[in-house]
N, CA, C, O and CB atoms as a CASP TS submission, in Angstrom:
PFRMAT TS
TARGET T0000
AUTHOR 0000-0000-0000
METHOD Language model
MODEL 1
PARENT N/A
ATOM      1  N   UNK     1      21.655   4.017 134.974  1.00  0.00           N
ATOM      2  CA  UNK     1      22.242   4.836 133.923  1.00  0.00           C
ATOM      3  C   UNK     1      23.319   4.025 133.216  1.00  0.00           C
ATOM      4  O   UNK     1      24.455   3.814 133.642  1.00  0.00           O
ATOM      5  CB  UNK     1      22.827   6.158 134.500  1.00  0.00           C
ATOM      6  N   UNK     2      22.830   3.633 132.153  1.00  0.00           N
ATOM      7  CA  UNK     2      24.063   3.140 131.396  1.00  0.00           C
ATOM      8  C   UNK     2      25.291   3.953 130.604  1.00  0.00           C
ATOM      9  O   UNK     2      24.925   4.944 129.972  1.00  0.00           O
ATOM     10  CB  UNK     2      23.514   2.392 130.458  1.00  0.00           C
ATOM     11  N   UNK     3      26.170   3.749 130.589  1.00  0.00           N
ATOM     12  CA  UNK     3      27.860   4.241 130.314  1.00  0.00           C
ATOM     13  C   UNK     3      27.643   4.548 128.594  1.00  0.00           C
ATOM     14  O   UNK     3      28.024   5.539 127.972  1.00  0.00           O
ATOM     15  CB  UNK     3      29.380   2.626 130.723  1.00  0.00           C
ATOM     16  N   UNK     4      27.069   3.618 128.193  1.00  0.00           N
ATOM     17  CA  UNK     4      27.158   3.419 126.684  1.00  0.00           C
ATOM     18  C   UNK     4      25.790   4.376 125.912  1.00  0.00           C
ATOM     19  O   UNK     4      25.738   4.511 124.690  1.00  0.00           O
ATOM     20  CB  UNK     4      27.015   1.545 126.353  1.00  0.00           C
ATOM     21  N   UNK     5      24.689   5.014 126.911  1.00  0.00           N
ATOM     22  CA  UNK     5      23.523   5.888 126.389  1.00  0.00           C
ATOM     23  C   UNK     5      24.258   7.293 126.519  1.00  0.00           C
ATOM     24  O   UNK     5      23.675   8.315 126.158  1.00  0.00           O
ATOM     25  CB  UNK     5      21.969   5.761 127.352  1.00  0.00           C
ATOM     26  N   UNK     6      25.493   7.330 127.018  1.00  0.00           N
ATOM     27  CA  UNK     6      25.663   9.076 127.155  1.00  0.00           C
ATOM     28  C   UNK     6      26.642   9.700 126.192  1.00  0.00           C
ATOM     29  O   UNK     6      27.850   9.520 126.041  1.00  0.00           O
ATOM     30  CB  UNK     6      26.258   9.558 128.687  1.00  0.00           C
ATOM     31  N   UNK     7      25.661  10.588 125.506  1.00  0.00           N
ATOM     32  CA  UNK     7      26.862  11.241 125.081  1.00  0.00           C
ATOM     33  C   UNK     7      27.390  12.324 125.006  1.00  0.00           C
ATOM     34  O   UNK     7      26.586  13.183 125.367  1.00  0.00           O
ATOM     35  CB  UNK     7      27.017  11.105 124.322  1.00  0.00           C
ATOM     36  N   UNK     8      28.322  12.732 124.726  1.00  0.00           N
ATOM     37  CA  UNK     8      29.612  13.566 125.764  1.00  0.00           C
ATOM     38  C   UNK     8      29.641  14.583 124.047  1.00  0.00           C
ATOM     39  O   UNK     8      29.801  14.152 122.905  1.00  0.00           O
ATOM     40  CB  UNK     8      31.779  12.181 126.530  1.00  0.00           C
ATOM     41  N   UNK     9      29.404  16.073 124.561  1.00  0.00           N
ATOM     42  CA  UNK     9      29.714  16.510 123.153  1.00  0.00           C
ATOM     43  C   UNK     9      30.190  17.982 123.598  1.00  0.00           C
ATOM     44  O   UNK     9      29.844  18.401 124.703  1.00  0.00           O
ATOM     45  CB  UNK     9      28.311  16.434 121.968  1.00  0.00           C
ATOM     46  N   UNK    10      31.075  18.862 122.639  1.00  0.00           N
ATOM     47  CA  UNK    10      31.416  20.169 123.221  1.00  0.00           C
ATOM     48  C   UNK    10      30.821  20.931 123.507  1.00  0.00           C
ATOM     49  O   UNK    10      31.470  21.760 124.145  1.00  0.00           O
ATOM     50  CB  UNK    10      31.972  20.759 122.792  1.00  0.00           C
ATOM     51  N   UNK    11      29.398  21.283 123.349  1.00  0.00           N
ATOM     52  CA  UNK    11      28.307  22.141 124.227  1.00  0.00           C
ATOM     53  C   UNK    11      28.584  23.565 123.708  1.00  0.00           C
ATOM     54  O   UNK    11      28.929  24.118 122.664  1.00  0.00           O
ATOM     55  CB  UNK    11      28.525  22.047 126.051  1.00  0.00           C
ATOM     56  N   UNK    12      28.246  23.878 125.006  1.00  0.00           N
ATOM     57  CA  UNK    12      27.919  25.765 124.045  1.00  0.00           C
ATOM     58  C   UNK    12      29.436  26.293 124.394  1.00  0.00           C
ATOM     59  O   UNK    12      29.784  27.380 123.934  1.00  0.00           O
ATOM     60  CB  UNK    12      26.233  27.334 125.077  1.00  0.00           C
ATOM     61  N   UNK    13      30.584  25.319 125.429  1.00  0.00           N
ATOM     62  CA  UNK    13      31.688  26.532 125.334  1.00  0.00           C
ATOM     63  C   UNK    13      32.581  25.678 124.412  1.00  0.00           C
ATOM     64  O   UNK    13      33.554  26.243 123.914  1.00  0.00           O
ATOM     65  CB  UNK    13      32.531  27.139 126.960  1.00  0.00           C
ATOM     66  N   UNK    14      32.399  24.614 124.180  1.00  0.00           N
ATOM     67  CA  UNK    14      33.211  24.660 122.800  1.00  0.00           C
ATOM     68  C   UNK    14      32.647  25.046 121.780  1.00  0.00           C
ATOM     69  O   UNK    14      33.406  25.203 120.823  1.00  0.00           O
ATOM     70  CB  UNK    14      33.694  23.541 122.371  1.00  0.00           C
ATOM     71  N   UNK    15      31.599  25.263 121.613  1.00  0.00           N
ATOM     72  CA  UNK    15      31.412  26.448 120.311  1.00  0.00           C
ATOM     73  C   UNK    15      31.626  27.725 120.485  1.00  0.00           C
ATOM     74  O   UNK    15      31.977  28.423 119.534  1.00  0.00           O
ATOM     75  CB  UNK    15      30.099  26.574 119.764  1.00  0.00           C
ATOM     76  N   UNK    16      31.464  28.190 121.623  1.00  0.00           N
ATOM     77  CA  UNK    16      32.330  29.645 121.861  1.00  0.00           C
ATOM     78  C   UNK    16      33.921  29.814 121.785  1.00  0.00           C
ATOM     79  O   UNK    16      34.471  30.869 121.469  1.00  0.00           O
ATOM     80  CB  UNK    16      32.049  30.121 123.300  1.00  0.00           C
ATOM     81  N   UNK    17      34.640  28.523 122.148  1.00  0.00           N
ATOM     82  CA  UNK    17      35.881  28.207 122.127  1.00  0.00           C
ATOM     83  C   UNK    17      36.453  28.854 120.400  1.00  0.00           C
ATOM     84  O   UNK    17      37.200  29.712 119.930  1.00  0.00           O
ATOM     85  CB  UNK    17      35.950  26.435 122.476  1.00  0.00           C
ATOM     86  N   UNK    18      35.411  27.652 119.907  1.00  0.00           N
ATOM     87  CA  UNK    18      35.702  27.310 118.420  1.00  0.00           C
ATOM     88  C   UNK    18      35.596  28.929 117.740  1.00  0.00           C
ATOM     89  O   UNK    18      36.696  29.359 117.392  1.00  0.00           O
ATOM     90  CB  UNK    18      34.385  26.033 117.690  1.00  0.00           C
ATOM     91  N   UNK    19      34.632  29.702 117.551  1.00  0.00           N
ATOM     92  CA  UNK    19      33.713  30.820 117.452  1.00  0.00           C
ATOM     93  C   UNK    19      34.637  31.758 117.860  1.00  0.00           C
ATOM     94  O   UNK    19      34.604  32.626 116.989  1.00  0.00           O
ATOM     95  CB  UNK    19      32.372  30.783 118.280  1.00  0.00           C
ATOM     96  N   UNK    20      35.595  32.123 118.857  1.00  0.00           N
ATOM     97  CA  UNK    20      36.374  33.203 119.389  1.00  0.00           C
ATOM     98  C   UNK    20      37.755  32.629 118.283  1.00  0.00           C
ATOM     99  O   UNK    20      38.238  33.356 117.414  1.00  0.00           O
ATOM    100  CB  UNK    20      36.589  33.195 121.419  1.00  0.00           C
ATOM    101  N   UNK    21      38.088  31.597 118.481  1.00  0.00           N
ATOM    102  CA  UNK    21      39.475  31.207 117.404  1.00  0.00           C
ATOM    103  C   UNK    21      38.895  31.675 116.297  1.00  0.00           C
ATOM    104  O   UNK    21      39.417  32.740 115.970  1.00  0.00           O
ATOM    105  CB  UNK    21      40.031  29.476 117.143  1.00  0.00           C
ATOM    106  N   UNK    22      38.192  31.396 115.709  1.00  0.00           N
ATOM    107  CA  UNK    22      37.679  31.936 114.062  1.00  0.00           C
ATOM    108  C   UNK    22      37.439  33.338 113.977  1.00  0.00           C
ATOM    109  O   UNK    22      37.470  33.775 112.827  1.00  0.00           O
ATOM    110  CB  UNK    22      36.198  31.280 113.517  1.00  0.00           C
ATOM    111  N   UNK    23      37.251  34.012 114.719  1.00  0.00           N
ATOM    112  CA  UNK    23      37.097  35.348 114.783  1.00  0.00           C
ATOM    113  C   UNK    23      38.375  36.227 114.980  1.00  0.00           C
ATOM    114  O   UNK    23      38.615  37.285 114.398  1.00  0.00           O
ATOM    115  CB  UNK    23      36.197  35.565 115.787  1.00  0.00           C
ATOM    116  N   UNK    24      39.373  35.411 116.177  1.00  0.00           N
ATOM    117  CA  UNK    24      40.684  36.050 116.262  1.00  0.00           C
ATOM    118  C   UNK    24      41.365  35.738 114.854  1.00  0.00           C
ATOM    119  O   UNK    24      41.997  36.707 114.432  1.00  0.00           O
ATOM    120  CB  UNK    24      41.569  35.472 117.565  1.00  0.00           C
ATOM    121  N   UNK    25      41.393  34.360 113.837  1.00  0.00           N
ATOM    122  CA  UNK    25      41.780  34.172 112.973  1.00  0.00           C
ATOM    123  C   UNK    25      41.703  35.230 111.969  1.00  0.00           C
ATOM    124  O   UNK    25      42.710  35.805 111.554  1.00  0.00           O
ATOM    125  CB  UNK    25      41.397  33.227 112.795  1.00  0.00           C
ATOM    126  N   UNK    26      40.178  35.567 111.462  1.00  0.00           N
ATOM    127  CA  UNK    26      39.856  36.616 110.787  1.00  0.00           C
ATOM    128  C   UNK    26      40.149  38.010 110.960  1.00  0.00           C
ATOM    129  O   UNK    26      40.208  38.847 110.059  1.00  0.00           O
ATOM    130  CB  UNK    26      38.861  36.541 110.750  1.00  0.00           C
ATOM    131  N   UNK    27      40.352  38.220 112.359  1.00  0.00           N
ATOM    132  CA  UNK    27      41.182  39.974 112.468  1.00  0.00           C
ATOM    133  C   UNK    27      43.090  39.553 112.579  1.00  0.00           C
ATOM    134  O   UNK    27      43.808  40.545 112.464  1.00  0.00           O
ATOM    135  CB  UNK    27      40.482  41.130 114.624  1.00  0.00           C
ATOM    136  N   UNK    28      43.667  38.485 112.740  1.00  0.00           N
ATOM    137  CA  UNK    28      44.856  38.611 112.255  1.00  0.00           C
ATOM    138  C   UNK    28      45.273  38.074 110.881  1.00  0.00           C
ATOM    139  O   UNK    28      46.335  38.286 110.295  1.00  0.00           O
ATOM    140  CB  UNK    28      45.560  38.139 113.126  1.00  0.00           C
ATOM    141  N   UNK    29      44.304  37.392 110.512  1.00  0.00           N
ATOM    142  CA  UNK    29      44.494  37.791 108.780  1.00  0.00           C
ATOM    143  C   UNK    29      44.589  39.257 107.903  1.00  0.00           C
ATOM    144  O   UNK    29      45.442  39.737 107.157  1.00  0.00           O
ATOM    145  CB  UNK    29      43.275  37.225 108.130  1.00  0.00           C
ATOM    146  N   UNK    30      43.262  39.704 108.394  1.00  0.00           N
ATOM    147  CA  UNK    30      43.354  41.091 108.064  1.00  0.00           C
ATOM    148  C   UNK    30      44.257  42.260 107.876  1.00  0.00           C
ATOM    149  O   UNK    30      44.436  43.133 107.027  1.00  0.00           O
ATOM    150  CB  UNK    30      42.844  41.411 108.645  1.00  0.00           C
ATOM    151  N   UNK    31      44.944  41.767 109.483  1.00  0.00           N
ATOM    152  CA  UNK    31      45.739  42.442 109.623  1.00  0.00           C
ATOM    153  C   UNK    31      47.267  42.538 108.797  1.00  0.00           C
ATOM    154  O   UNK    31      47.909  43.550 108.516  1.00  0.00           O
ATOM    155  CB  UNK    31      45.698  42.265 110.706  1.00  0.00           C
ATOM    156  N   UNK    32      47.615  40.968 108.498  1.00  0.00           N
ATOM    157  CA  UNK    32      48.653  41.010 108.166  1.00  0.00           C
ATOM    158  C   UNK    32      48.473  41.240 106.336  1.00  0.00           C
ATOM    159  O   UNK    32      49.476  41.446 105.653  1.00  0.00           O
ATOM    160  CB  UNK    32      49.340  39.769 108.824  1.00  0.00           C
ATOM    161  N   UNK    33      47.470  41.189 105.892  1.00  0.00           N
ATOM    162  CA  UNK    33      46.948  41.155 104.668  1.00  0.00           C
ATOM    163  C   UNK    33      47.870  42.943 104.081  1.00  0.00           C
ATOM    164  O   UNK    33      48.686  43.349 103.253  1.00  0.00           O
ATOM    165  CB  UNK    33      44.867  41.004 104.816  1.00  0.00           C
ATOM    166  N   UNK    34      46.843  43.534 105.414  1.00  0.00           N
ATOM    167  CA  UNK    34      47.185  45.345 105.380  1.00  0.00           C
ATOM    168  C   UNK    34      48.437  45.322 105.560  1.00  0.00           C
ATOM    169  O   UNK    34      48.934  46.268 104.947  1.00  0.00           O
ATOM    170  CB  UNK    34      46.512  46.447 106.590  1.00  0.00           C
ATOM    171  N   UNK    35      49.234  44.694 106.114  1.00  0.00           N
ATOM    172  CA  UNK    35      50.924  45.027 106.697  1.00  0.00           C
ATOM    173  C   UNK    35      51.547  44.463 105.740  1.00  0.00           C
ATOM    174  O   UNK    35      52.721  44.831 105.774  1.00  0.00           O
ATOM    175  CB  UNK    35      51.542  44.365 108.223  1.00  0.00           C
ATOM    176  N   UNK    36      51.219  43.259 104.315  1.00  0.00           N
ATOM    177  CA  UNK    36      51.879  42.807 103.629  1.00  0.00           C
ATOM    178  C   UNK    36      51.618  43.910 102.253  1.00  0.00           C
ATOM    179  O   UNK    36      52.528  44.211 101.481  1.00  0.00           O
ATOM    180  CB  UNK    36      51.593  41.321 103.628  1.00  0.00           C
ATOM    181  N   UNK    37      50.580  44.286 102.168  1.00  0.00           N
ATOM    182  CA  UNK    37      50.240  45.801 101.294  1.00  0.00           C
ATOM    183  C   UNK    37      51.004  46.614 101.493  1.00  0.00           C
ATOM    184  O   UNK    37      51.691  47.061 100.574  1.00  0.00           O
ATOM    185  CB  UNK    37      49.043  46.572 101.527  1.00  0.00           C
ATOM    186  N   UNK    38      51.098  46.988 102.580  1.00  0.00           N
ATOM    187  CA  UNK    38      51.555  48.118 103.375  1.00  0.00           C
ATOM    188  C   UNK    38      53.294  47.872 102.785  1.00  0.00           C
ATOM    189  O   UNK    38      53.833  48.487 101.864  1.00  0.00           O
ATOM    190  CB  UNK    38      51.150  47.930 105.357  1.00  0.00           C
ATOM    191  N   UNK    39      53.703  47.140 103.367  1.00  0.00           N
ATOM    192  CA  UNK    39      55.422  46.526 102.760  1.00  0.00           C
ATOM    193  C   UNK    39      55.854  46.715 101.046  1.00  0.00           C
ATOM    194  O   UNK    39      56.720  47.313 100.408  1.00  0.00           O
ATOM    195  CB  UNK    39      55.486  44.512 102.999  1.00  0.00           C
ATOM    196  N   UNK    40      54.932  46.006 100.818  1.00  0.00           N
ATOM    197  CA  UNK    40      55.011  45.910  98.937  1.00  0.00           C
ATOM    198  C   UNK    40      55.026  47.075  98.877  1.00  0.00           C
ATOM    199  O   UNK    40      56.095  47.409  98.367  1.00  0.00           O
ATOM    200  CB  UNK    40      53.767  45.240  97.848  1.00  0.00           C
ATOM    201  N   UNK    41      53.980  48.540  99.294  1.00  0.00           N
ATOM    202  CA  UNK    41      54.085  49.724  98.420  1.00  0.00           C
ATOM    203  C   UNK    41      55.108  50.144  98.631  1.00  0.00           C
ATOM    204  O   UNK    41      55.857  50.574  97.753  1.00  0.00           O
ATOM    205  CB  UNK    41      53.233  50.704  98.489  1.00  0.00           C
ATOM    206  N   UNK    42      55.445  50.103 100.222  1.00  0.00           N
ATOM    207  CA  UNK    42      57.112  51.028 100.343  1.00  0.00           C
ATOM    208  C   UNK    42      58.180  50.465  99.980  1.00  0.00           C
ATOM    209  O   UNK    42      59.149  51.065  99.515  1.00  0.00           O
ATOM    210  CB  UNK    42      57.637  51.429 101.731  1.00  0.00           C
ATOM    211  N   UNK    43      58.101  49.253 100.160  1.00  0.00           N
ATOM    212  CA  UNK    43      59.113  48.230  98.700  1.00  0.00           C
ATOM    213  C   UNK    43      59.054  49.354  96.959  1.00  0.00           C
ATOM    214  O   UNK    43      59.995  49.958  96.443  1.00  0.00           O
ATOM    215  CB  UNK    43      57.726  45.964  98.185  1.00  0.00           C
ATOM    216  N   UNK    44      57.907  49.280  96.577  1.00  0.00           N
ATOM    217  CA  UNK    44      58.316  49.898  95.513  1.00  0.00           C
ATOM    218  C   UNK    44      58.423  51.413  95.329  1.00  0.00           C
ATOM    219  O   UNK    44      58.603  51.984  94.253  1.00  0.00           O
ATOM    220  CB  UNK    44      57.617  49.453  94.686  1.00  0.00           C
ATOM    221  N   UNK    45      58.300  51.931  96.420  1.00  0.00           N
ATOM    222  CA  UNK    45      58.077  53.475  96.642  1.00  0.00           C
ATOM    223  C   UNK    45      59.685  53.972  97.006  1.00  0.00           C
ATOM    224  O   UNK    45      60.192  55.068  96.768  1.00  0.00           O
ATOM    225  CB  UNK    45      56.818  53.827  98.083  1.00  0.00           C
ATOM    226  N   UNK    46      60.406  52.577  97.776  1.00  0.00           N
ATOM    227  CA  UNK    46      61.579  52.484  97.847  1.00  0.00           C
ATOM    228  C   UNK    46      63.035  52.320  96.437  1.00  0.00           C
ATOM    229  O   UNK    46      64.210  52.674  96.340  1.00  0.00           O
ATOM    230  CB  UNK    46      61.375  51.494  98.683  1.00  0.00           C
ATOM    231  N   UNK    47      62.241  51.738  95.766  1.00  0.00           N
ATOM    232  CA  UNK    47      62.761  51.343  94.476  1.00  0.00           C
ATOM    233  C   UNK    47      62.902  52.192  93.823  1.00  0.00           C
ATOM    234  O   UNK    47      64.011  52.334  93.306  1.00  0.00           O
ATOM    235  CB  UNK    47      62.191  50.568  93.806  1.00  0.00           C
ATOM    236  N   UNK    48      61.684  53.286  93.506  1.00  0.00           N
ATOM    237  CA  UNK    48      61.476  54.432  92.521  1.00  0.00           C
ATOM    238  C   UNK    48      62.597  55.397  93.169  1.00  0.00           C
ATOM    239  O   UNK    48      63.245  56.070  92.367  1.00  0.00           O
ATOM    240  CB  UNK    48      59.765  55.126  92.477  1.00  0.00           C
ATOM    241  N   UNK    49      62.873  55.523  94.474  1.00  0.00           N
ATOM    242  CA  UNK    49      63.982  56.742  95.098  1.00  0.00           C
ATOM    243  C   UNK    49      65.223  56.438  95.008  1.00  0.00           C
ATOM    244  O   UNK    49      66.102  57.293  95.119  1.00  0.00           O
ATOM    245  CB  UNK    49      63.894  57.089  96.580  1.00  0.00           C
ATOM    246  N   UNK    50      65.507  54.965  94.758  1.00  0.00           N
ATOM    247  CA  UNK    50      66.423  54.170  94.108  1.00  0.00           C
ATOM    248  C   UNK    50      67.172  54.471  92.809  1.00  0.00           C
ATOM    249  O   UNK    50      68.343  54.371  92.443  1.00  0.00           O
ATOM    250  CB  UNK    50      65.823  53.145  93.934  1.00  0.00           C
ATOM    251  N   UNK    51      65.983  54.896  92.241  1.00  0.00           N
ATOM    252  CA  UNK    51      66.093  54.910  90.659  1.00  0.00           C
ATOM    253  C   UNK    51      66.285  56.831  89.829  1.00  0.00           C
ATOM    254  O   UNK    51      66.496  57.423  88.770  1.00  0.00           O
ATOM    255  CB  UNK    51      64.288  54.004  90.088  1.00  0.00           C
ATOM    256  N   UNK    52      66.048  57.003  91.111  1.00  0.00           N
ATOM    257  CA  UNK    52      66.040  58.713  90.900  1.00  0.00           C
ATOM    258  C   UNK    52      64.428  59.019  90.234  1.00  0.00           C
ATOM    259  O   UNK    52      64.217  60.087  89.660  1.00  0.00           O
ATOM    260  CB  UNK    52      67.535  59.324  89.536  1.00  0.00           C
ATOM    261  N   UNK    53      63.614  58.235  90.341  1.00  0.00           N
ATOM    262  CA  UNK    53      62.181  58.376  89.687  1.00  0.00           C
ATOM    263  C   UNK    53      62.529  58.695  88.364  1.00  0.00           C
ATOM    264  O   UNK    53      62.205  59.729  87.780  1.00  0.00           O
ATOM    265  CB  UNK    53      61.166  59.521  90.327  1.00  0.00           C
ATOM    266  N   UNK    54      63.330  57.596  87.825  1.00  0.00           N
ATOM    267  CA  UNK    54      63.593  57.273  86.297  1.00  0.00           C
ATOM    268  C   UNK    54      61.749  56.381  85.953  1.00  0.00           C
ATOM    269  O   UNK    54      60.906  55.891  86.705  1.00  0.00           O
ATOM    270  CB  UNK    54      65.470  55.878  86.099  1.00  0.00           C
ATOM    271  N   UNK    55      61.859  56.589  84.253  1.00  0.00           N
ATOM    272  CA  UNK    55      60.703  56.207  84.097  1.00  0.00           C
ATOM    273  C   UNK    55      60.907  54.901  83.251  1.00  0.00           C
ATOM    274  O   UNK    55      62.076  54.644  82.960  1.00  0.00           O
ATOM    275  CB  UNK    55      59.865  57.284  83.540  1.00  0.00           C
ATOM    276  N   UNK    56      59.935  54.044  82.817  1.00  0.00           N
ATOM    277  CA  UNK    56      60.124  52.475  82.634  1.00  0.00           C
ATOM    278  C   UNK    56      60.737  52.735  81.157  1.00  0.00           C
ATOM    279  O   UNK    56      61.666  51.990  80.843  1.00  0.00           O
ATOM    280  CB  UNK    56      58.522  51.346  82.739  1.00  0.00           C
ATOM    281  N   UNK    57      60.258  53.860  80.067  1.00  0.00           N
ATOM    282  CA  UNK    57      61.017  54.083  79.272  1.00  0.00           C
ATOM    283  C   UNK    57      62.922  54.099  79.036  1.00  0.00           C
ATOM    284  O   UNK    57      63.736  53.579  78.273  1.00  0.00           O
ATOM    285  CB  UNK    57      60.442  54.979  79.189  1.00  0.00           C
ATOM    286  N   UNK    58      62.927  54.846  79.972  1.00  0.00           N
ATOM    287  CA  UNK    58      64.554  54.537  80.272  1.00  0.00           C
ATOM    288  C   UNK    58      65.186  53.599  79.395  1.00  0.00           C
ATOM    289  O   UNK    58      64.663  52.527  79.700  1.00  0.00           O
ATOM    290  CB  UNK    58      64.814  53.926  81.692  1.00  0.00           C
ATOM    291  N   UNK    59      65.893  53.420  78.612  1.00  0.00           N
ATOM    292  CA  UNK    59      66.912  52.465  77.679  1.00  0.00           C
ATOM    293  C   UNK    59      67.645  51.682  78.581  1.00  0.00           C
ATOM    294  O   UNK    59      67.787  50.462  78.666  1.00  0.00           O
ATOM    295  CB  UNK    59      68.021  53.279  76.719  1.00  0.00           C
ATOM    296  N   UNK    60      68.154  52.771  79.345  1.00  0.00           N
ATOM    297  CA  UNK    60      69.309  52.171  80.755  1.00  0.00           C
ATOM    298  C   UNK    60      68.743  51.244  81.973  1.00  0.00           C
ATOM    299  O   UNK    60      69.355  50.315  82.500  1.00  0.00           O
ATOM    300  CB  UNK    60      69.935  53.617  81.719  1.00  0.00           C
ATOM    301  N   UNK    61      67.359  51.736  82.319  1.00  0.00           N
ATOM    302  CA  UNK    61      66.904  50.830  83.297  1.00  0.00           C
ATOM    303  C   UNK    61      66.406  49.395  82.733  1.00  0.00           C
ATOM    304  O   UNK    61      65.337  49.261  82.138  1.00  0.00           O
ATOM    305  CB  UNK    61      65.798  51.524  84.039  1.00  0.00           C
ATOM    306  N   UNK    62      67.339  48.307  83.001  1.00  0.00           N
ATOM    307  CA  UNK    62      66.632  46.821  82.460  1.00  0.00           C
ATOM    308  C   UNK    62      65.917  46.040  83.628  1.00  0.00           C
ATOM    309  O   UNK    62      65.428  44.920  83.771  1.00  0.00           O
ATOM    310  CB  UNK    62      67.875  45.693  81.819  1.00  0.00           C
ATOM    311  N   UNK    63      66.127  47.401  84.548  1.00  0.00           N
ATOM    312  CA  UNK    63      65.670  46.387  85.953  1.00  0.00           C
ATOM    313  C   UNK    63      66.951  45.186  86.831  1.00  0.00           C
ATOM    314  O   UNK    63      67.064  44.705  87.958  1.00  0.00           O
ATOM    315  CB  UNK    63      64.253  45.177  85.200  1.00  0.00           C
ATOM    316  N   UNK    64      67.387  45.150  86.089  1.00  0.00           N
ATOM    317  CA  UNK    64      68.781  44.554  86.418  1.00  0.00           C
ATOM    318  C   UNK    64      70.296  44.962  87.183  1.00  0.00           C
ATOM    319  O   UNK    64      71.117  45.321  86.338  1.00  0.00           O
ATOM    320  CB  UNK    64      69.098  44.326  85.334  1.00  0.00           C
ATOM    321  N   UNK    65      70.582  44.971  87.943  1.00  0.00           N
ATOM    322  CA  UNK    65      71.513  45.774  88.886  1.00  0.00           C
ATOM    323  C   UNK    65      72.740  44.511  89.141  1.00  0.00           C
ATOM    324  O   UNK    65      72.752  43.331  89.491  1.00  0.00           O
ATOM    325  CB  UNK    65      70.565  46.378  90.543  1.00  0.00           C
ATOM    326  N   UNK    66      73.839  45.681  88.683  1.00  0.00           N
ATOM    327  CA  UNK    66      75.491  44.730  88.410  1.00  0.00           C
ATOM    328  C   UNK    66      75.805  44.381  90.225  1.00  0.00           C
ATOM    329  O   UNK    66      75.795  45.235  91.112  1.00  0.00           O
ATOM    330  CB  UNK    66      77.322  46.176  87.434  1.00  0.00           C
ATOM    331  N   UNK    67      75.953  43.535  90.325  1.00  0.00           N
ATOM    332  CA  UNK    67      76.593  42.993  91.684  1.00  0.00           C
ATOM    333  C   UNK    67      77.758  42.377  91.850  1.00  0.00           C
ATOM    334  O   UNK    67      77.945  41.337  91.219  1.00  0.00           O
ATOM    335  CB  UNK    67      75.891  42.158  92.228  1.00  0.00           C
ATOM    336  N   UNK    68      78.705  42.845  92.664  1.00  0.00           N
ATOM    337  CA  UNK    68      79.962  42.181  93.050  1.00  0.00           C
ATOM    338  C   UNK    68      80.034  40.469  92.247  1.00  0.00           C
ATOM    339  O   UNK    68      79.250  39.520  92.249  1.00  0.00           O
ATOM    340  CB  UNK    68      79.942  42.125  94.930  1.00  0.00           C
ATOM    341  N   UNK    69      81.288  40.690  91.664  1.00  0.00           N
ATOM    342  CA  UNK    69      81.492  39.406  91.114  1.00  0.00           C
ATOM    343  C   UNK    69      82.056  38.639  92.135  1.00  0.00           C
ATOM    344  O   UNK    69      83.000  38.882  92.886  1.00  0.00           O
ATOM    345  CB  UNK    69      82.313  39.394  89.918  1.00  0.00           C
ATOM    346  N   UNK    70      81.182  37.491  92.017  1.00  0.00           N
ATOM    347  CA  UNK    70      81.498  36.133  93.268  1.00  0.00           C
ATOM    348  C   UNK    70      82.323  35.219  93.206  1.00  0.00           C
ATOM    349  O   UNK    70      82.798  34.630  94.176  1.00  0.00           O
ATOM    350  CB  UNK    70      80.515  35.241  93.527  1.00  0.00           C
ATOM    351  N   UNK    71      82.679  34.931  91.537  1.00  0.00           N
ATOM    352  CA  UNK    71      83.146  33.608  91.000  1.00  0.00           C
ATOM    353  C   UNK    71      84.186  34.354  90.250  1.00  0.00           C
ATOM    354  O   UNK    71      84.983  33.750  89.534  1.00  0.00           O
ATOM    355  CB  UNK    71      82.037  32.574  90.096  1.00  0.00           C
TER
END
């Protein structure tokens, strides 16, 4: 048996290896996809209760909010 005819390759559990990472990849993408949705709406659902559910018409709302002077 020569050293130099064999070759050495990941077989069926490194493709199951590989195959379970890509799969866990794809359900915690998902997930955080929904939880970064999920954030943004109550981000702006937060904003509107902020605002007294003023509407974009508003003259007064520029979107802009006065903050403590620093300088």
């Amino acid at each position: 048996m020569d050293p130099e005819s064999v070759d050495v390759t990941a077989g069926l559990e490194g493709f199951l290896a590989f195959f379970l990472l890509a799969v866990a990849l794809y359900f915690l993408m998902r997930n955080m996809n929904t939880r970064m949705r999920r954030m943004a709406y109550r981000e702006e659902q937060d904003d509107k209760a902020a605002d007294g559910g003023s509407d974009i018409d508003d003259p007064d709302s520029s979107g802009l909010q006065d903050g403590p002077d620093l300088g």
